[in-house]
C-alpha positions in Angstrom: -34.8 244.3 -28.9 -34.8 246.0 -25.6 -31.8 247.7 -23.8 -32.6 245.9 -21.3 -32.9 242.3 -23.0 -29.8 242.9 -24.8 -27.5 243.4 -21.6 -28.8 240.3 -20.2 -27.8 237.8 -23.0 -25.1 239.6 -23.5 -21.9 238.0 -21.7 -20.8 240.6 -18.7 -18.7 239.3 -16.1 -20.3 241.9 -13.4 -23.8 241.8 -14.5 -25.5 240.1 -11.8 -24.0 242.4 -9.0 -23.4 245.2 -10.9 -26.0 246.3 -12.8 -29.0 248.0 -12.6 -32.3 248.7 -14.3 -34.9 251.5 -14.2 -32.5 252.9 -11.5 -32.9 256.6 -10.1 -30.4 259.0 -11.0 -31.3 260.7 -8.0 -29.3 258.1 -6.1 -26.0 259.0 -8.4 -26.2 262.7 -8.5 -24.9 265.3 -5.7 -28.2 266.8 -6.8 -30.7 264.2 -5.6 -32.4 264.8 -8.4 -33.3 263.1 -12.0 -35.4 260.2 -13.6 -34.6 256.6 -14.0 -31.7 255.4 -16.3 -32.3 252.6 -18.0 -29.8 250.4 -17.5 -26.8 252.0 -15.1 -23.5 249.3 -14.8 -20.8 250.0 -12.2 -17.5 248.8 -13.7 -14.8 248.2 -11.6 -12.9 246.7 -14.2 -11.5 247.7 -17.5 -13.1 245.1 -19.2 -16.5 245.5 -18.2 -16.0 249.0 -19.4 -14.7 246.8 -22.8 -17.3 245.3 -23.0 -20.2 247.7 -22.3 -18.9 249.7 -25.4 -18.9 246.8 -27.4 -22.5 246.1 -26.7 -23.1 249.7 -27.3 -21.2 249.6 -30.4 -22.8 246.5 -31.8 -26.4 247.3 -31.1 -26.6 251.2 -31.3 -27.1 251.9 -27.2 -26.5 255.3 -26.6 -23.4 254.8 -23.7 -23.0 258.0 -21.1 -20.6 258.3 -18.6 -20.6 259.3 -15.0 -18.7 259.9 -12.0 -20.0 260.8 -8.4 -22.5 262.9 -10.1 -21.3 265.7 -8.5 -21.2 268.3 -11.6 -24.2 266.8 -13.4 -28.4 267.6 -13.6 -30.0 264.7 -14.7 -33.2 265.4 -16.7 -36.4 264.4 -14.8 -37.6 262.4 -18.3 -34.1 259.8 -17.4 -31.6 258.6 -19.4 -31.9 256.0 -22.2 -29.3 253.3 -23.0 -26.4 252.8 -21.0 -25.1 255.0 -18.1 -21.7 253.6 -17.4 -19.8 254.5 -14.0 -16.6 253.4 -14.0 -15.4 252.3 -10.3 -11.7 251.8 -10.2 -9.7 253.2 -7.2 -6.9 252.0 -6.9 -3.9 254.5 -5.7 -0.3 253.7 -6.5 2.2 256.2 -5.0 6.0 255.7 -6.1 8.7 258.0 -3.8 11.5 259.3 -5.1 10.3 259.5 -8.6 13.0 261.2 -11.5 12.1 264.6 -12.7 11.5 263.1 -16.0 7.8 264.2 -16.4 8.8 268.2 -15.8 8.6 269.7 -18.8 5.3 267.9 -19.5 3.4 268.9 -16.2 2.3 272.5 -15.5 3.0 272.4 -11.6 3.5 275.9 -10.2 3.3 275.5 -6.6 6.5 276.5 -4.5 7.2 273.4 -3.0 7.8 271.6 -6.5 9.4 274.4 -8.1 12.5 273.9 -5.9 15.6 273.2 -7.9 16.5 269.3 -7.2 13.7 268.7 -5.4 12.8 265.0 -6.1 9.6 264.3 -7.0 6.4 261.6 -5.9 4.3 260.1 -8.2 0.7 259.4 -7.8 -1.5 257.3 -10.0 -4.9 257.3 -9.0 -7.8 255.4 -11.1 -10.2 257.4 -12.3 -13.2 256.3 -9.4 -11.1 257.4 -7.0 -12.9 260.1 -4.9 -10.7 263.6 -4.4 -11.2 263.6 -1.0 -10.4 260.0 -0.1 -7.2 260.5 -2.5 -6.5 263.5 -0.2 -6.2 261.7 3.2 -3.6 259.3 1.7 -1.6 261.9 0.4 -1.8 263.8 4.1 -1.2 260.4 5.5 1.2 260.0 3.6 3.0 263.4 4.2 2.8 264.1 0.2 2.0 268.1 -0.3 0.5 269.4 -3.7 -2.9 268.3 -2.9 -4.3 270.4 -0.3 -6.4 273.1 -2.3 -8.1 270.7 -4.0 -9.2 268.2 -1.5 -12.5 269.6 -0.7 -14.1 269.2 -4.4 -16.6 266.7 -4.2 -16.3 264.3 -6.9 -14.0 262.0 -8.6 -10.3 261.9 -10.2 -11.6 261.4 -13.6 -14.3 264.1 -13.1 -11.7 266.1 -12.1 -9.4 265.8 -14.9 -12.5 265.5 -17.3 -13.5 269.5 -15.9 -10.3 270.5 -14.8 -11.6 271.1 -11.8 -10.1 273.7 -9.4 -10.4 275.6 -6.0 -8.2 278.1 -4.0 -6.0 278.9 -7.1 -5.1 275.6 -8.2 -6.6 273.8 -10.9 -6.0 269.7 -11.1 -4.4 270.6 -14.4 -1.1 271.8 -12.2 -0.4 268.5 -11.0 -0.9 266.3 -13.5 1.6 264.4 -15.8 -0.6 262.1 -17.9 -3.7 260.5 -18.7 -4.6 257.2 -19.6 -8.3 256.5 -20.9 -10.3 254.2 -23.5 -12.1 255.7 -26.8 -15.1 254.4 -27.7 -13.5 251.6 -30.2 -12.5 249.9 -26.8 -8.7 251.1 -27.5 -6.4 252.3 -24.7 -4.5 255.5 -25.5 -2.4 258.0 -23.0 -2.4 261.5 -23.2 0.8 263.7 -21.4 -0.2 267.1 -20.0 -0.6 269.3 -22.7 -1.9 266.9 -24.5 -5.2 267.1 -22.4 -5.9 271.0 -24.1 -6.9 272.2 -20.2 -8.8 274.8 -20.2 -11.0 276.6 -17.5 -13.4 273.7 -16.5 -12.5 272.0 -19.8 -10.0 269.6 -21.2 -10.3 267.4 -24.3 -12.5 264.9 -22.0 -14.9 267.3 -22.1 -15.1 267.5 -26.1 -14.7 264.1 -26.9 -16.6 260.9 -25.7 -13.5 259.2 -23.8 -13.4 257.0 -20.7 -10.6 258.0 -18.0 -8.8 255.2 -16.8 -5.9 257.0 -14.5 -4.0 259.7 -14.4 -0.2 260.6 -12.9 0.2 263.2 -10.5 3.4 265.0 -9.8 3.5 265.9 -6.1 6.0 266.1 -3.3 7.3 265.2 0.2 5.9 267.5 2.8 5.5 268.2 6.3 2.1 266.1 7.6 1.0 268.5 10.2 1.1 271.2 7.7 -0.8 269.4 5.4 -3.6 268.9 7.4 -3.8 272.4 8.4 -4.3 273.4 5.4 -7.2 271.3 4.4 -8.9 271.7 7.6 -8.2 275.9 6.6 -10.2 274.7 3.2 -12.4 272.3 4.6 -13.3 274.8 7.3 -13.9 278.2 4.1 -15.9 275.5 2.6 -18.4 274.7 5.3 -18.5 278.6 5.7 -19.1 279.8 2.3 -20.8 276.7 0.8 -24.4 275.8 0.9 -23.2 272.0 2.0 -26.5 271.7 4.2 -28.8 271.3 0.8 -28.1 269.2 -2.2 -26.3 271.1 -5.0 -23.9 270.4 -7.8 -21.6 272.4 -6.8 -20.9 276.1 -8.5 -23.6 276.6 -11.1 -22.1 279.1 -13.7 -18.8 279.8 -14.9 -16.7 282.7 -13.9 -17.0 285.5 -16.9 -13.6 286.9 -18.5 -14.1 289.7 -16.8 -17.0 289.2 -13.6 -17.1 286.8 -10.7 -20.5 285.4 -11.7 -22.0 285.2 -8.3 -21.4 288.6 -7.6 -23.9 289.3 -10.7 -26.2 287.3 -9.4 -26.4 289.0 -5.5 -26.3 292.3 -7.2 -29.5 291.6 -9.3 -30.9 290.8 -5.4 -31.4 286.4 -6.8 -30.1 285.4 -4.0 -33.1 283.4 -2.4 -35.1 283.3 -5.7 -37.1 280.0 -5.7 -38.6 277.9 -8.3 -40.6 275.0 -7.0 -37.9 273.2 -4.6 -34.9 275.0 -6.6 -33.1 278.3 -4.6 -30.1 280.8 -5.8 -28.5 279.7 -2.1 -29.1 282.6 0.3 -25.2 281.4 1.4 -23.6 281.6 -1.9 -25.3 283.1 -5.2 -23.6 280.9 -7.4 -24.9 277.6 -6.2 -28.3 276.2 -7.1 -29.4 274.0 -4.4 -32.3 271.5 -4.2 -34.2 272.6 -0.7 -36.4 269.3 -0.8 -38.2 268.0 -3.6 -37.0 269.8 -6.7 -37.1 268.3 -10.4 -34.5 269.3 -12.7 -37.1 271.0 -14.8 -37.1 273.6 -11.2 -33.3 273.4 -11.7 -33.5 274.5 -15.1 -36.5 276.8 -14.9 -34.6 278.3 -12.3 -31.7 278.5 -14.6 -33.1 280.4 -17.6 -34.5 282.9 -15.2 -31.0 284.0 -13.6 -29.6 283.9 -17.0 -32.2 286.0 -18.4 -32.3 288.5 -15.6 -28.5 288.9 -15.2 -28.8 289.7 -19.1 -31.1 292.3 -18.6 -29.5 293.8 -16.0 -25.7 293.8 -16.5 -25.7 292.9 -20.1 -23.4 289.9 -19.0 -23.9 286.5 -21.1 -23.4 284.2 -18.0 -22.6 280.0 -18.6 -23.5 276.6 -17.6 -20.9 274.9 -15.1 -22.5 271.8 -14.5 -23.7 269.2 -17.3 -27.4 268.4 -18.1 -27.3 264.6 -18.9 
């Protein structure tokens, strides 16, 4: 029986408004690029994300998850089975929280470090975009937040990559994580729990759904706050390659070499494949300059790899995901 003819007798609350078939990646990926997937549910519920793991469970559907795309290639063949994006986002923010939660959390910015300072608790589903959960901590006068609220993706991404920017990595702020394995069970996992590494957690190793996480932030002053992501927003627009479609930084940083650094030195920057550039603004973004296919992306890939090799003798490493 087809994937397709499967989901449709199956019983799934959101079906009718939330699911689609033969859809274009392109239309989910910060990329704009990628085939069809063949069926792609939006759950904004946890129990049509029950549900579509039962059906995968049940009839052997391969199940892959996504979140704003924003860290992802999509393969121009598509995906098979089941993409799944959850779409909770809803933001819960208790004041005057107990410093119960400290030794768990790895927060290292000033402001929380302060001896009796009371805390602010943030619990953000995992749909919830970084940059929308930014406002409503600046609206909220809540400080913590700032260095991160230009990356363009989602909470769960996030905590899935540890994603990080300006010296601060999501991993700094958070207390714990709530998600759902693939037998449908509901588990919570405190900081160190989560093994954060650099662009890795245990998300990242094993196939489990975010749900929410807890942030530990605190009271600040609002005009400050906003300074400081306009200051970001602002080094962003300047040293980002925001005018073409891109998935963000490409490679890793090395143990011991900024990777884009590499890259300019072995004169990339500009290199083209087909619609796929090294980014003449940054060397360590692939962007899509109109029309690329992910097998530009990836041509475009091996190549860099390959020449930094010969060059520097430097291994260099995947950042974003090919799905």
């Amino acid at each position: 029986m087809k994937v397709k003819q499967i989901i449709k007798e199956s019983n799934i609350q959101e079906l009718e408004k939330n699911i689609l078939y033969n859809e274009s990646m392109s239309k989910h990926t910060s990329f704009k690029i990628g085939g069809d997937a063949e069926v792609f549910i939006k759950a904004t519920s946890i129990e049509t994300i029950k549900q579509a793991i039962d059906i995968a469970n049940k009839n052997n559907i391969p199940l892959h998850i996504i979140g704003n795309g924003s860290n992802v290639l999509v393969r121009d063949e598509g995906i098979q089975g089941i993409v799944l994006k959850p779409q909770l986002t809803d933001i819960d923010i208790k004041e005057n929280a107990s410093n119960e939660h400290q030794e768990d959390s790895q927060i290292n910015n000033q402001a929380n470090n302060k001896k009796g300072k009371s805390y602010i608790e943030v619990t953000a589903h995992s749909g919830v975009l970084m940059g929308t959960l930014a406002y409503m901590l600046m609206q909220n006068s809540i400080t913590g937040f700032e260095e991160l609220s230009g990356i363009p993706g989602t909470i769960g991404g996030a905590i899935r990559m540890n994603a990080g920017a300006h010296g601060k990595e999501i991993k700094d702020v958070v207390v714990e994580t709530t998600y759902i394995d693939m037998l449908g069970n509901i588990h919570t996992l405190a900081n160190q729990e989560q093994q954060f590494t650099y662009r890795g957690s245990i998300f990242a190793k094993e196939k489990y759904i975010i749900l929410e996480t807890k942030l530990k932030l605190a009271q600040g002053n609002q005009e400050e706050i906003k300074a400081k992501m306009e200051e970001y927003a602002s080094w962003r627009k300047e040293h980002q390659p925001l005018e073409y479609p891109n998935a963000g930084s490409t490679f890793k940083r090395g143990s011991d070499f900024i990777t884009a650094e590499l890259i300019d030195k072995c004169g990339l920057k500009g290199y083209q494949i087909g619609g796929a550039q090294v980014s003449t603004k940054h060397a360590g973004f692939i962007v899509n300059t109109g029309g690329a296919t992910a097998k530009d992306v990836l041509d475009l890939i091996d190549y860099v790899k390959a020449q930094v090799y010969k060059i520097t003798g430097k291994l260099i490493e995947l950042e974003i995901e090919i799905m």
